[in-house]
C-alpha positions as CSV (number, residue, x, y, z in Angstrom):
1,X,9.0,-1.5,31.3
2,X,7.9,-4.0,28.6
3,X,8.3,-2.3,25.2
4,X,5.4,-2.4,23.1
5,X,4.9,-4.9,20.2
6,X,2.2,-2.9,18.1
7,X,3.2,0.6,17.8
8,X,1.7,3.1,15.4
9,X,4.8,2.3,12.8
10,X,3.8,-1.4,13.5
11,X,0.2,-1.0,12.6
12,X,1.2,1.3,9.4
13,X,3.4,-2.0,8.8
14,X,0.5,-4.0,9.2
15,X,-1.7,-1.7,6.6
16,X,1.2,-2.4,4.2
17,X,0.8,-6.1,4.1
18,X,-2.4,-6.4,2.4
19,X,-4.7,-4.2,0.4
20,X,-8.2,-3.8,1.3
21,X,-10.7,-5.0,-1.3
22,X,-14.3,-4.8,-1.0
23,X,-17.2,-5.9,-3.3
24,X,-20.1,-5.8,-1.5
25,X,-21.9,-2.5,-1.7
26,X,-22.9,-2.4,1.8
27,X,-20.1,-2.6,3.0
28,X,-17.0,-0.3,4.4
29,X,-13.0,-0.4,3.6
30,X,-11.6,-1.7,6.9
31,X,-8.1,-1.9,8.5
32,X,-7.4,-4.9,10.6
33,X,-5.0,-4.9,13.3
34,X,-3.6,-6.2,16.3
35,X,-3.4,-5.1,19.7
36,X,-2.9,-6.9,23.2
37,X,-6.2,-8.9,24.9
38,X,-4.8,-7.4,28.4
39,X,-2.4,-4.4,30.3
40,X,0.6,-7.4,30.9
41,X,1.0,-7.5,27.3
42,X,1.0,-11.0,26.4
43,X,2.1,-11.9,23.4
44,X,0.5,-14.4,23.2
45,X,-2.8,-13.0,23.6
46,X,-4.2,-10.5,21.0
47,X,-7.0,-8.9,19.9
48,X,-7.5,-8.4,16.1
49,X,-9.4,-4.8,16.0
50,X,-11.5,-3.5,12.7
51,X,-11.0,0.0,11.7
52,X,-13.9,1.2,9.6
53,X,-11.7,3.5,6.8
54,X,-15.2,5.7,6.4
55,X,-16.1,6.9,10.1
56,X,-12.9,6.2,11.7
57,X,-14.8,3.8,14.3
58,X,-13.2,1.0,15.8
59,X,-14.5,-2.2,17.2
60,X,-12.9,-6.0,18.5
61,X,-13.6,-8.5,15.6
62,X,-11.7,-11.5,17.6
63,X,-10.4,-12.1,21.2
64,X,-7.8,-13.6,22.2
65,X,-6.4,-14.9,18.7
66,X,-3.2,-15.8,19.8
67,X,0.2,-15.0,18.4
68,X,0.0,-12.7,15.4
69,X,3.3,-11.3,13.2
70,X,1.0,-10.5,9.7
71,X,-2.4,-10.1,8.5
72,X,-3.8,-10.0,5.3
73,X,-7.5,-10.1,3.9
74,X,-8.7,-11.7,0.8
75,X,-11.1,-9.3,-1.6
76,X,-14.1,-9.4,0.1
77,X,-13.2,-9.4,3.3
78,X,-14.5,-12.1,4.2
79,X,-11.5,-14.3,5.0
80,X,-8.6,-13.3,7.4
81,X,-5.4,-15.2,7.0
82,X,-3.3,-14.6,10.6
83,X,0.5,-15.8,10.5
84,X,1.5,-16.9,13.7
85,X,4.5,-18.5,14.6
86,X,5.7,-21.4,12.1
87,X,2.0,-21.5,10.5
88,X,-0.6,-19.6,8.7
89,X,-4.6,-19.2,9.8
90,X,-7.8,-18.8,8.0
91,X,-10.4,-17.3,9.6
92,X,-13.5,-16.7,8.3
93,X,-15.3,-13.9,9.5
94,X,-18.7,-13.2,7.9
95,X,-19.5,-17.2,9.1
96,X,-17.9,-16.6,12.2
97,X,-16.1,-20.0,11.7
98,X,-13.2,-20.7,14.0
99,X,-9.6,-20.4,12.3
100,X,-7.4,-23.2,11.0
101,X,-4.5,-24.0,10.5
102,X,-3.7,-23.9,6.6
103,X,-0.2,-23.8,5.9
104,X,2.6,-25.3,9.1
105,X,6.3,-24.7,9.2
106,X,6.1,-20.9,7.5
107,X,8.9,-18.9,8.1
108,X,7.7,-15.5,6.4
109,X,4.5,-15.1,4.3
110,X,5.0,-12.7,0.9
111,X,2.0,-12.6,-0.6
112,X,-1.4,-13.8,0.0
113,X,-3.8,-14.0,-3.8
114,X,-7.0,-15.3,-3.2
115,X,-8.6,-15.5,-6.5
116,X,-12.1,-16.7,-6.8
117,X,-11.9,-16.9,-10.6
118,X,-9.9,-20.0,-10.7
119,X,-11.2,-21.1,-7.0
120,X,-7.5,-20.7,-6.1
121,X,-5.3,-19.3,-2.8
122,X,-1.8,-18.4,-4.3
123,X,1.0,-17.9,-0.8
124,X,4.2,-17.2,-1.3
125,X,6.0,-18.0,1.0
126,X,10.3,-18.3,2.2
127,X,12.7,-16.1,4.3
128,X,12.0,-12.8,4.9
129,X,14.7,-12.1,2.3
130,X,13.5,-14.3,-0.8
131,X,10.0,-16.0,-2.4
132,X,11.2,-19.9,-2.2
133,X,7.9,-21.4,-3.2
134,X,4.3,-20.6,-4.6
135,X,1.8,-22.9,-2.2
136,X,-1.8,-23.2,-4.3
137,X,-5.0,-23.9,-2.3
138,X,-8.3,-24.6,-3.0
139,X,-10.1,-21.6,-1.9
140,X,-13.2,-23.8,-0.2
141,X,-11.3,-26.7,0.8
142,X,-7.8,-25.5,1.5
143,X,-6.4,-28.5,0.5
144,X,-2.9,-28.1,-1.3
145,X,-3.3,-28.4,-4.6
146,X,0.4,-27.9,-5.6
147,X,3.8,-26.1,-4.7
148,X,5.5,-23.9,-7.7
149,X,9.0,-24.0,-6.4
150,X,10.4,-22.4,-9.3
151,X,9.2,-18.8,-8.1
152,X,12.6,-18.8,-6.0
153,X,13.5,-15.1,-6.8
154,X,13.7,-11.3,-4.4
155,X,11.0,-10.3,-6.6
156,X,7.4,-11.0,-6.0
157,X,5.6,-12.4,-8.9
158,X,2.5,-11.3,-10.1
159,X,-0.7,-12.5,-11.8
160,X,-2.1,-11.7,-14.9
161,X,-5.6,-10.5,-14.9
162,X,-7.6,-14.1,-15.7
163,X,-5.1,-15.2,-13.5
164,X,-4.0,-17.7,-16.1
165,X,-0.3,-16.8,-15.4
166,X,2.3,-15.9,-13.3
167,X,5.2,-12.9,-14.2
168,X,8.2,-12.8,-12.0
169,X,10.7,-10.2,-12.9
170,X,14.6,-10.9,-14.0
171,X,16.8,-8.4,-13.0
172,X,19.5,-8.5,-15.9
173,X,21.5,-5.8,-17.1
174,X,20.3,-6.0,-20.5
175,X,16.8,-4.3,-19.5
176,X,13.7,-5.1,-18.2
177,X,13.1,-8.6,-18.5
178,X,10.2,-11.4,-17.3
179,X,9.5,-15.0,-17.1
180,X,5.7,-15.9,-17.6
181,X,4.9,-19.3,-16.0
182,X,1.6,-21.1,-16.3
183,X,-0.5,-20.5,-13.1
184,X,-1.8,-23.7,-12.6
185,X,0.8,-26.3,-13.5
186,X,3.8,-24.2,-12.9
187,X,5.3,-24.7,-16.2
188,X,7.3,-21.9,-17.7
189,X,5.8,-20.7,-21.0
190,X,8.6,-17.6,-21.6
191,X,11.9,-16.8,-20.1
192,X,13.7,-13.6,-20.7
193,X,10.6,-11.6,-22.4
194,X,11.6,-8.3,-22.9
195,X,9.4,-5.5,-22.0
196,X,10.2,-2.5,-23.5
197,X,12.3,0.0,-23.6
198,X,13.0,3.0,-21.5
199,X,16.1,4.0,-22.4
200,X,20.0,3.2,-21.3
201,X,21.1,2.7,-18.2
202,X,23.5,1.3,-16.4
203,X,23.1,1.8,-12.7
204,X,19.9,-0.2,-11.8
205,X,16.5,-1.9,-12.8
206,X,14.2,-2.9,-10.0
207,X,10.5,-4.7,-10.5
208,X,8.2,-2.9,-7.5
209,X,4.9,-4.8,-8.1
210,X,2.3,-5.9,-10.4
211,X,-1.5,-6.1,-10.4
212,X,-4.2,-7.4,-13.4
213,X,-0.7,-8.3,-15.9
214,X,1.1,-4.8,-15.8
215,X,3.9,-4.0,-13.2
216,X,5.7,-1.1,-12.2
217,X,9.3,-0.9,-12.7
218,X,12.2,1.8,-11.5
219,X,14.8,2.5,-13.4
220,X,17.9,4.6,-12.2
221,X,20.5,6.1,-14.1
222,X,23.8,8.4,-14.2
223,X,23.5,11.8,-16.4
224,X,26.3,13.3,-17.7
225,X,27.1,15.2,-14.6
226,X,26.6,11.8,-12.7
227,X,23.2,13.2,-11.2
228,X,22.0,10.3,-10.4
229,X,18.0,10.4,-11.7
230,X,15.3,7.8,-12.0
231,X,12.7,6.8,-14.0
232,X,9.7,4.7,-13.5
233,X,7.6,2.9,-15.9
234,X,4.2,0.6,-16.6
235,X,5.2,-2.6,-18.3
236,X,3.1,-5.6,-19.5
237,X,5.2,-8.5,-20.0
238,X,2.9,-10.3,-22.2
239,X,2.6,-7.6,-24.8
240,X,6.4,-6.4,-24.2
241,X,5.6,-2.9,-23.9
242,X,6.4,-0.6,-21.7
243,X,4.0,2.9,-20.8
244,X,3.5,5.7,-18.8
245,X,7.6,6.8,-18.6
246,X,7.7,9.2,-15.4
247,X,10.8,11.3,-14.3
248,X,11.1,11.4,-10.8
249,X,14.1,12.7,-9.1
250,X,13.7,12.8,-5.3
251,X,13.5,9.3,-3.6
252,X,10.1,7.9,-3.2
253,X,7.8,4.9,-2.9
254,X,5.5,4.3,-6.3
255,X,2.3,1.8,-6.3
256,X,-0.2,0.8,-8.6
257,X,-3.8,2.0,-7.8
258,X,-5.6,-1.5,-7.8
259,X,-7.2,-0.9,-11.9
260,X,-3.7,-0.1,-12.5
261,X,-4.8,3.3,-14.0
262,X,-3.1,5.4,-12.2
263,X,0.9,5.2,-10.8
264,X,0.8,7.0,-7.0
265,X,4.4,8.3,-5.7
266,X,5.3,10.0,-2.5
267,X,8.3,11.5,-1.7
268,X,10.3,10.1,1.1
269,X,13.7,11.4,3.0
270,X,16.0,8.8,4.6
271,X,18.1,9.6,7.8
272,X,20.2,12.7,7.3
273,X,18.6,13.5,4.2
274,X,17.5,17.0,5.6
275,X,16.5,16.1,9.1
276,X,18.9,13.5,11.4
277,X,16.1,13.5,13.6
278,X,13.8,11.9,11.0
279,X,13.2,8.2,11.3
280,X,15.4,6.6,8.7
281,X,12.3,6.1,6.5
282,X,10.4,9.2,6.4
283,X,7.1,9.4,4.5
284,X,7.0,13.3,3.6
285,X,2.9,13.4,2.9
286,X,3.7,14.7,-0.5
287,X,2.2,12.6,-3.0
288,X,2.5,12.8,-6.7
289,X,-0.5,10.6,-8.8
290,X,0.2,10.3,-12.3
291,X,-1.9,8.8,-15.6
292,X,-0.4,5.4,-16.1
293,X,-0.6,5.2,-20.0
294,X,0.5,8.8,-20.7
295,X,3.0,9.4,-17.9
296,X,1.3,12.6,-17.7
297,X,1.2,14.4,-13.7
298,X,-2.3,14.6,-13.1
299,X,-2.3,15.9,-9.6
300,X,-0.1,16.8,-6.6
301,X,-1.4,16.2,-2.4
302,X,-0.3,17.8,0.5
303,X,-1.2,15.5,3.5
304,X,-0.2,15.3,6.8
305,X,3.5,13.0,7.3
306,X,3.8,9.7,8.3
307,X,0.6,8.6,6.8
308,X,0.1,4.7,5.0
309,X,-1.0,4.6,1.9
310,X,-4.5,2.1,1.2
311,X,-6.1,1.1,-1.7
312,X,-9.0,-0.6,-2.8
313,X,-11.1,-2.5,-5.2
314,X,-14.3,-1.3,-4.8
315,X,-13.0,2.3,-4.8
316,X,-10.8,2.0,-7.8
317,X,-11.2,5.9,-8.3
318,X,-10.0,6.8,-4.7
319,X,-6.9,6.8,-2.6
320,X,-7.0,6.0,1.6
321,X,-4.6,7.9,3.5
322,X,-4.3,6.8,7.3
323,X,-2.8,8.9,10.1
324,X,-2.6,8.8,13.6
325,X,-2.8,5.8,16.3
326,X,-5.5,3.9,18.0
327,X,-8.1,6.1,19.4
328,X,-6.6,9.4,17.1
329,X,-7.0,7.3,13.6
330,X,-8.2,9.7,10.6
331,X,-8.5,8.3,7.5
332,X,-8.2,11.0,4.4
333,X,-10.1,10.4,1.1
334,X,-8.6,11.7,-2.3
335,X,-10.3,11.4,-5.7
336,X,-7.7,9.6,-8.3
337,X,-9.5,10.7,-11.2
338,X,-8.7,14.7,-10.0
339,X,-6.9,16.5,-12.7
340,X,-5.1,19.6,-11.1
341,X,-5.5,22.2,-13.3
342,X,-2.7,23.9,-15.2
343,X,-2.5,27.3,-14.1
344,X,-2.9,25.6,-10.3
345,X,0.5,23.6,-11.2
346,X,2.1,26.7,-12.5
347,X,1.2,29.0,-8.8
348,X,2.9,25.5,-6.9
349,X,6.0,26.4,-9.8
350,X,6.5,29.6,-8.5
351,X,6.1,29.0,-4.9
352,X,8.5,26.4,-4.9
353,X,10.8,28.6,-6.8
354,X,10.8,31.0,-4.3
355,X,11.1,28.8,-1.6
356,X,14.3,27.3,-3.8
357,X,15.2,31.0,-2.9
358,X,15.4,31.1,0.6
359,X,16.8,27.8,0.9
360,X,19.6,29.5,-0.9
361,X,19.0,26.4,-3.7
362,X,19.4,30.0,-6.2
363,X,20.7,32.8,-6.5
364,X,20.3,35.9,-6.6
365,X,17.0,37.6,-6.2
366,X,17.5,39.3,-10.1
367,X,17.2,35.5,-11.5
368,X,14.9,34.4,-9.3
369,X,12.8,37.5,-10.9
370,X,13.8,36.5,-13.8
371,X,12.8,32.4,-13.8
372,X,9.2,33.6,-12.0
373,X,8.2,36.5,-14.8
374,X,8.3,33.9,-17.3
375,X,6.1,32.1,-15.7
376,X,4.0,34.9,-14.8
377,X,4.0,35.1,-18.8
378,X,2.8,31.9,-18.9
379,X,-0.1,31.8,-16.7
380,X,-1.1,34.8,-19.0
381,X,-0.7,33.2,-21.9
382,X,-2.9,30.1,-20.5
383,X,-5.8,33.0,-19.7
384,X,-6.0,33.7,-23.1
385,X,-5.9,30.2,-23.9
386,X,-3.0,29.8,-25.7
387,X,-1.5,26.6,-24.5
388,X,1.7,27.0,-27.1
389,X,3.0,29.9,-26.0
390,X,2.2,29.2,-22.6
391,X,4.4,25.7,-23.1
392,X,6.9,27.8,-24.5
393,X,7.3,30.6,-21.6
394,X,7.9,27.2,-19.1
395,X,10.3,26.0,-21.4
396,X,12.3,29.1,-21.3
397,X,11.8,28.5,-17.6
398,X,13.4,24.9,-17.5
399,X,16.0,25.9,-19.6
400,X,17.6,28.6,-17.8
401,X,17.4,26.3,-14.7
402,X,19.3,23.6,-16.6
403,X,21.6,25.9,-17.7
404,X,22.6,27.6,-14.7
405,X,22.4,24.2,-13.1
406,X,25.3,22.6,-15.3
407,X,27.4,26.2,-15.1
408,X,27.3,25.6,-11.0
409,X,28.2,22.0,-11.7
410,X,31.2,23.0,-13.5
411,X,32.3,25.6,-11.4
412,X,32.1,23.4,-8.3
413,X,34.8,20.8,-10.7
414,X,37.0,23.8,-11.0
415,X,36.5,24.9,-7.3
416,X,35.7,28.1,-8.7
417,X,33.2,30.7,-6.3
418,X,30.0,30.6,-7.2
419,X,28.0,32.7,-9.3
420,X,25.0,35.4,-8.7
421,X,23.0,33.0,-10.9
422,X,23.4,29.7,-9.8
423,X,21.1,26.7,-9.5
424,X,22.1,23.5,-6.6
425,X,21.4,20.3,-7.0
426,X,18.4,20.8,-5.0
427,X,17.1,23.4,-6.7
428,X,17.3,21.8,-10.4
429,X,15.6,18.7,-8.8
430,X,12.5,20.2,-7.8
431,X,12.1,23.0,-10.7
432,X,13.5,21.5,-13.4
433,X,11.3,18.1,-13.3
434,X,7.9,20.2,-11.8
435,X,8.4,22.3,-15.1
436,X,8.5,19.3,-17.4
437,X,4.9,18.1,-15.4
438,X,3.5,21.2,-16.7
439,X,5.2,21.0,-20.1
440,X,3.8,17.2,-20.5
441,X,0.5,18.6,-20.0
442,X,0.5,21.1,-23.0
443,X,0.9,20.9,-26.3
444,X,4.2,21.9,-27.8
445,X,7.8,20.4,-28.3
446,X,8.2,18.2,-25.7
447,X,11.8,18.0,-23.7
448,X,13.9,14.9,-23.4
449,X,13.3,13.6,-19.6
């Protein structure tokens, strides 16, 4: 049996290529994907199918395209570039005009910016390992205007938001650092511009992606006890500042939403993380959306696993989630602008605390008591609007965790037994940092992350 090209991980690979921007009001967010013209599937004959994101309907844009290995739509939707294989595609579909050839002899398309404020197409394009050139179009002609072949880098640059310049991230041990290049001659204007500081570290700095002149960058680093922890954080290059410093333990995937207001991060498990049977990347459905300036955890979803992730401009205040395959497809709407209220963050505290329990991540049932009353105390204290003491009552919280965290720690050096009271790795992970969400939304002394 043939195996299939376009599975449902294919098509959620697909939905990761491109973000869906619309800007006319009358229109829908859609999902374009592939899918074979006939039963024998030919590769070389494909349909490219529309998904409407807002009634989960379905319908054949074009027949028969041909050979397709990406997609990606420009911000209205009204142009689809297809990479085949060794060139790149326009079609544009509101006109129904046929598709041409824009680009010959690609190996891998990064990025497609189609930016009708400077009448401008910005591919990168190289390996699928590295950006080896910036190719700029005229976005009604498509004539080349000029290669950048300076952009050579693992990192993706991004655009500022008059699209006036480029940033392309420098990974250097000295911190989080940026080149700015001019975006229509190429020229560099800065090399090295630091952006902020979020602390020491001496593990790892990584760039994951930049919208309107901010990015987002992750920062990992070893704690005493050689926990290794992470950090993520907004920075704008051209101001050299960095914002909106998040603790985030477990592994996960962060993105921008598309007015960069808001930093969205869902856990994810790799292969033998909990489950062997797991695919090696596992997207949990647990998504954390946080206030970009402030850092502060403004809500926490519970969605279905193995979902994409979509976002788009013309609903900056909402997130797509996308689950299922052909014929099954449901799309799920979230609000970013949702702020979870407090006492709801501190009910998710003490369930997760007692799940820690049965997971044996504590011990015994007298501390687990213990850790919960206070934040039983605290939820009162919130009733009667006292926000201090109600900060406080979580702090006690978080540091009786910590401290029966680094006791267990220690023991386990000495290869002594363990405690009654003791706190695993696992355990500190998701109460200690779930407590410092709550304490970052209250006022009080506010704990080193």
């Amino acid at each position: 049996m043939k195996t299939k090209l376009f599975s449902t991980r294919t098509i959620l690979f697909f939905a990761s290529l491109f973000i869906l921007c619309v800007t006319l009001s009358f229109s829908q967010p859609y999902l374009y994907f592939p899918k074979y013209s006939n039963e024998e599937q030919d590769e070389r004959e494909i349909d490219i199918i529309r998904l409407n994101l807002q009634t989960d309907n379905s319908e054949i844009v074009v027949s028969n395209i041909g050979r397709v290995i990406q997609l990606f739509s420009n911000s209205d939707q009204s142009k689809l570039f297809i990479q085949g294989r060794g060139y790149l595609n326009v079609l544009e579909l509101r006109d129904n005009f046929p598709q041409r050839t824009i680009i010959d002899g690609v190996e891998w398309i990064h990025d497609i910016r189609d930016v009708p404020q400077t009448n401008r197409i910005y591919i990168s394009v190289g390996s699928d390992e590295s950006y080896e050139k910036t190719v700029v179009l005229d976005r009604s002609t498509y004539d080349t205007l000029q290669i950048i072949s300076e952009f050579m880098s693992f990192h993706r640059p991004f655009l500022s938001e008059d699209a006036s310049k480029f940033f392309r991230f420098i990974p250097d041990s000295a911190g989080i650092l940026f080149d700015i290049y001019n975006s229509s001659s190429g020229s560099r204007i800065a090399e090295n511009k630091r952006c902020g500081d979020i602390g020491p570290f001496a593990f790892d700095a990584g760039f994951l992606e930049g919208k309107n002149g901010v990015g987002i960058v992750r920062v990992r680093f070893k704690k005493k006890d050689k926990l290794l922890t992470q950090q993520y954080a907004i920075c704008s290059p051209e101001a050299g500042s960095t914002s909106g410093i998040i603790a985030f333990p477990l592994r996960s995937e962060a993105i921008l939403s598309n007015d960069t207001k808001s930093v969205i991060i869902e856990e994810v498990q790799f292969i033998n993380d909990n489950d062997p049977n797991t695919p090696p990347e596992y997207h949990t459905g647990n998504i954390y959306i946080f206030d970009a300036q402030t850092g502060k955890l403004l809500q926490k979803l519970n969605l279905p696993p193995e979902g994409k992730i979509l976002l788009f401009d013309n609903y900056p205040d909402k997130l797509f989630y996308l689950t299922g395959t052909e014929g099954t497809f449901q799309s799920i709407q979230a609000s970013l602008n949702t702020v979870m209220p407090v006492a709801t963050l501190i009910d998710s505290l003490i369930a997760l605390t007692n799940q820690c329990s049965l997971q044996k991540f504590l011990g015994d049932s007298n501390f687990v008591k213990e850790l919960t009353n206070h934040l039983d105390n605290a939820k009162k204290h919130l009733a009667k609007q006292d926000s201090v003491n109600c900060s406080k009552e979580v702090e006690k919280f978080q540091d009786k965790v910590n401290k029966e965290y680094e006791k267990t720690v220690d023991n386990e050096k000495k290869n002594k037994p363990r405690d009654k009271r003791f706190v695993t790795v696992e355990g500190w992970k998701f109460l200690y940092y779930n407590a410092q969400y709550i304490i970052d939304r209250l006022p009080g002394k506010e704990k080193k992350k």
